[in-house]
C-alpha positions in Angstrom: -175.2 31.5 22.8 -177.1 34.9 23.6 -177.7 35.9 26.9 -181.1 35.3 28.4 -182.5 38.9 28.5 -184.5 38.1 31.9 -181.3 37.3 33.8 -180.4 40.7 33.7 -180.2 41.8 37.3 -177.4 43.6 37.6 -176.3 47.2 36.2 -173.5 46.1 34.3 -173.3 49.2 32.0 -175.1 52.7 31.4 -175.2 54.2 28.5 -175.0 57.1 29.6 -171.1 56.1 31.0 -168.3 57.9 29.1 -166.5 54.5 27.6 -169.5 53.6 26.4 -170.8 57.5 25.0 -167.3 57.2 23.3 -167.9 53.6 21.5 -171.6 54.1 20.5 -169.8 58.0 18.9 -167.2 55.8 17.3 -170.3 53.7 15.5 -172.1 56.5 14.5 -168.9 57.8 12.6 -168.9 55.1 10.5 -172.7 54.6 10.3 -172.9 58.4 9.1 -170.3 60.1 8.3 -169.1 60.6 4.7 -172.8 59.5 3.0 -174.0 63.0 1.7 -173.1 66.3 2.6 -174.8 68.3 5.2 -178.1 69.9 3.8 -177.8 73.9 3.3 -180.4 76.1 5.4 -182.9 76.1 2.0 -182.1 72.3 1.5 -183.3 71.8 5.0 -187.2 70.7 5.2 -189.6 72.8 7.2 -190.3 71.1 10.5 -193.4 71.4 11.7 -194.0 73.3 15.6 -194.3 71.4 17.7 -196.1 72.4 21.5 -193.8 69.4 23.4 -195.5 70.9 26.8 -199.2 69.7 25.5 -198.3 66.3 24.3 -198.3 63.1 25.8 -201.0 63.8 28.6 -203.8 61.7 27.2 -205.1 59.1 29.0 -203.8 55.4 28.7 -205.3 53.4 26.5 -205.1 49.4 25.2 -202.7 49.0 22.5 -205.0 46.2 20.8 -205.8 46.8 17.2 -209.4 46.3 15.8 -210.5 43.4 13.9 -211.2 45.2 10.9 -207.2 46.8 11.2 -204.9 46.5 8.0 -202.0 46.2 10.7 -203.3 43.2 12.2 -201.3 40.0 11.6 -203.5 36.5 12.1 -202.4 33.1 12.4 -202.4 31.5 8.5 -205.1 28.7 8.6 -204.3 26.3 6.1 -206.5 23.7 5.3 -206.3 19.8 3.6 -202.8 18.6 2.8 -201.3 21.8 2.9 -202.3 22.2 6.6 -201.3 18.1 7.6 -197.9 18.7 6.1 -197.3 22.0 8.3 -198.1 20.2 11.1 -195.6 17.5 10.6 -192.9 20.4 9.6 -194.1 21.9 12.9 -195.6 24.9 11.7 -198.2 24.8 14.1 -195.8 24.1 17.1 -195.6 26.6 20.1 -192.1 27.8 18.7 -193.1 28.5 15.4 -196.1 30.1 16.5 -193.7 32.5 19.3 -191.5 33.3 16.9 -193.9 34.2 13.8 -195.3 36.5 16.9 -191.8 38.0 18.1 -191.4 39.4 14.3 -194.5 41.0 14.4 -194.0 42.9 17.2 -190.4 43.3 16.3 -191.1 44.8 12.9 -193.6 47.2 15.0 -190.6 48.0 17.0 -188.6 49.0 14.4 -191.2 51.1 12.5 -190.8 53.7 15.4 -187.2 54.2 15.2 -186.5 53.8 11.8 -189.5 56.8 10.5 -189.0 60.7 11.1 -191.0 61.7 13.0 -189.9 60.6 16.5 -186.5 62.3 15.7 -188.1 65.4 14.4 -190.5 66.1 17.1 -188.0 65.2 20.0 -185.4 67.4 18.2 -182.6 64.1 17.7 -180.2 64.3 14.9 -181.2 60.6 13.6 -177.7 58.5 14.1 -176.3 55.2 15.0 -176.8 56.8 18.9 -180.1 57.8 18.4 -181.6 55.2 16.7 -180.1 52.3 19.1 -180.9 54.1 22.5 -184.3 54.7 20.9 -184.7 50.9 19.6 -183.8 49.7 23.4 -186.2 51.6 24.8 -188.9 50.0 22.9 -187.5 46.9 23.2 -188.1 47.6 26.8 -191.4 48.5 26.3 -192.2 44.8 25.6 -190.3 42.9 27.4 -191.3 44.7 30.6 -195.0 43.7 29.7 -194.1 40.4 28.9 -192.4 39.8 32.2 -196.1 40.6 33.8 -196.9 37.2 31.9 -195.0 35.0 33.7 -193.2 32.5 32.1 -194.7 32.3 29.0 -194.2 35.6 28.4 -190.6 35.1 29.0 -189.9 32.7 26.5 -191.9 34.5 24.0 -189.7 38.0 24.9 -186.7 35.2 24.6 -187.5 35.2 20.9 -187.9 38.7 20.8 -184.8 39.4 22.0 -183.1 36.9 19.4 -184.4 38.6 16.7 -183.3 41.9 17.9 -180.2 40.9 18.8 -180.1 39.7 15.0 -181.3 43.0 13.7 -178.8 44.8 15.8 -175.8 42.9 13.9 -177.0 43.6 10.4 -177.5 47.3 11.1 -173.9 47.4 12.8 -172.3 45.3 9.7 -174.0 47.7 7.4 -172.3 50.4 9.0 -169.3 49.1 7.7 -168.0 47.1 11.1 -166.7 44.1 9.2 -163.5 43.4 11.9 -163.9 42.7 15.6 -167.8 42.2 14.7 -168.1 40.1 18.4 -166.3 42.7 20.4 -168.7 45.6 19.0 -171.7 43.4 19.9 -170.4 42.4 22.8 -170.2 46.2 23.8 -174.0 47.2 22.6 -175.5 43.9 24.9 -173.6 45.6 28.0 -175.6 48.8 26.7 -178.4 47.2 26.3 -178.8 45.6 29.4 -177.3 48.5 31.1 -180.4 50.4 29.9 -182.7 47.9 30.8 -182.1 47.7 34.5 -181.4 51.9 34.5 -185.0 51.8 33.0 -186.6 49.7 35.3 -185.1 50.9 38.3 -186.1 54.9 37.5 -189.8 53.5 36.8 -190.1 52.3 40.0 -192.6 53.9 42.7 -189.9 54.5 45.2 -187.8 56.0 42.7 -187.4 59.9 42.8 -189.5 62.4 40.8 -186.4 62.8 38.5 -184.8 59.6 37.8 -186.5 58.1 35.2 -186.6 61.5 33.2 -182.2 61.8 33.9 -182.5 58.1 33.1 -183.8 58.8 29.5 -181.6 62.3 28.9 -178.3 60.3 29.9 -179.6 57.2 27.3 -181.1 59.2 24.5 -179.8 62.8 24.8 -176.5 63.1 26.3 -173.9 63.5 24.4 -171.3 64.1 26.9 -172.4 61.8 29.5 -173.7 64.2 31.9 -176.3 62.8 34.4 -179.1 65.2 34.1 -180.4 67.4 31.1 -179.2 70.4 29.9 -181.6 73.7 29.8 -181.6 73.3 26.1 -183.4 69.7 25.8 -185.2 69.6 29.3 -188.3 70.1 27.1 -187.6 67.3 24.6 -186.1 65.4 27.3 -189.8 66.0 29.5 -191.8 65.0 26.8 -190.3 61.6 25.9 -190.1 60.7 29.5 -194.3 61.5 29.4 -194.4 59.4 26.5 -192.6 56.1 27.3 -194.2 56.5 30.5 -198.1 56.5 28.7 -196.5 53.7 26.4 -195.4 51.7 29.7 -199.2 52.0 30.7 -200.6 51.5 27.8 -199.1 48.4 27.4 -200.1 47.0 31.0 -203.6 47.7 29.6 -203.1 45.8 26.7 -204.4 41.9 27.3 -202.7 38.9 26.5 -204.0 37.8 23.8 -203.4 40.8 21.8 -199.5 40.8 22.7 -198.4 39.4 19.4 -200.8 41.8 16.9 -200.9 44.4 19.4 -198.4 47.3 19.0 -200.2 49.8 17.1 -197.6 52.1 15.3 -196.8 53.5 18.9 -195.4 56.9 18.1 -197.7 58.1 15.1 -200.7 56.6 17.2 -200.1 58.8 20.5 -199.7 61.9 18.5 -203.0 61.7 17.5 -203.7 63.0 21.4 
């Protein structure tokens, strides 16, 4: 049975901790290594500039999407027969309903991390690392704003959870982890949870000026599990720390009743500012 993700109290891992460095690096090996060989300098595609020092001041906005929005997902509404025998399948039930909603927002979720352009503008080499320690911290995006919903919002970030958990499992058994499947998982909930409470913690207002920015470097940057950021990505490691930040905000400002359709394509969106 999975853990309940709001139970998670107690710092019980941080990614940014060497044993764990050392397993996610042993993942990314066999995620990575061995598909293609390393693009030459003319292979190599022209990245745009980038000014990381102008981005992410904008001002916070809600994350609900228009009406008229191709990205928004509503509720089928069946009609006749069709719609009497969903009902007795409980198609219409509160569950079915949650969880219908929990992919939508997950599949929002995963459209950030799986696209270039966060790696490229934050200057990450896209691997197994990367791309988990980016998908935990939207995951904690959301359930953070759920939390603000009370209960019901943590049954529905329950569901959200289960379906990441899911997602994390077939990207790990696509990377070739067949044996001891349990004991890698086992190891990426204690990093996930680990980043969860480092997250929350560093956001606080009595936190220090530098936390949550050392909080992200040691999650997201670090490769040698060093606690704060090297001269080299203090830019990159500045800028995302502004941007999940403005994210956090934006989503406090996004209502209720838009936390299921809501999540605009988050990364692609705030560039725009």
């Amino acid at each position: 049975m999975l853990r309940r993700w709001s139970k998670a109290v107690t710092p019980i891992s941080k990614f940014g901790s060497q044993s764990h460095l050392n397993f996610v690096k042993d993942v990314s090996r066999q995620t990575y290594a061995g598909v293609a060989p390393a693009p030459t300098i003319e292979d190599k595609p022209h990245r745009p500039v980038v000014n990381l020092d102008k981005m992410f001041w904008s001002k916070p906005c809600s994350l609900a999407l228009p009406r008229d929005s191709p990205l928004r997902v509503e509720e089928p509404d069946y009609q006749g027969i069709k719609r009497l025998m969903l009902k007795l399948m409980l198609f219409y039930s509160k569950q079915s309903k949650s969880i219908r909603g929990a992919n939508v927002v997950y599949q929002r979720i995963i459209s950030q991390v799986d696209k270039p352009p966060i790696y490229e503008v934050f200057n990450l080499e896209k691997t197994f690392k990367t791309t988990f320690s980016l998908l935990v911290l939207h995951m904690w995006f959301c359930l953070r704003r759920l939390k603000q919903e009370g209960k019901e919002g943590v049954e529905f970030g329950q569901y959200l959870y289960e379906i990441y958990n899911h997602d994390v499992e077939l990207r790990v058994s696509k990377a070739g982890v067949n044996l001891l499947l349990t004991k890698w998982m086992k190891e990426l909930e204690k990093i996930f949870y680990g980043n969860i409470v480092a997250y929350d913690t560093a956001i606080l207002l009595e936190a220090k000026p530098g936390d949550f920015s050392n909080v992200i470097w040691r999650n997201i940057f670090s490769e040698d599990g060093s606690s704060t950021p090297d001269a080299a990505a203090s830019q990159s490691v500045q800028a995302m720390a502004r941007y999940a930040r403005r994210e956090v905000s934006c989503m406090t400002l996004t209502g209720k009743l838009c936390l299921c359709t809501f999540l605009k394509e988050l990364f692609i969106y705030v560039l725009h500012y």
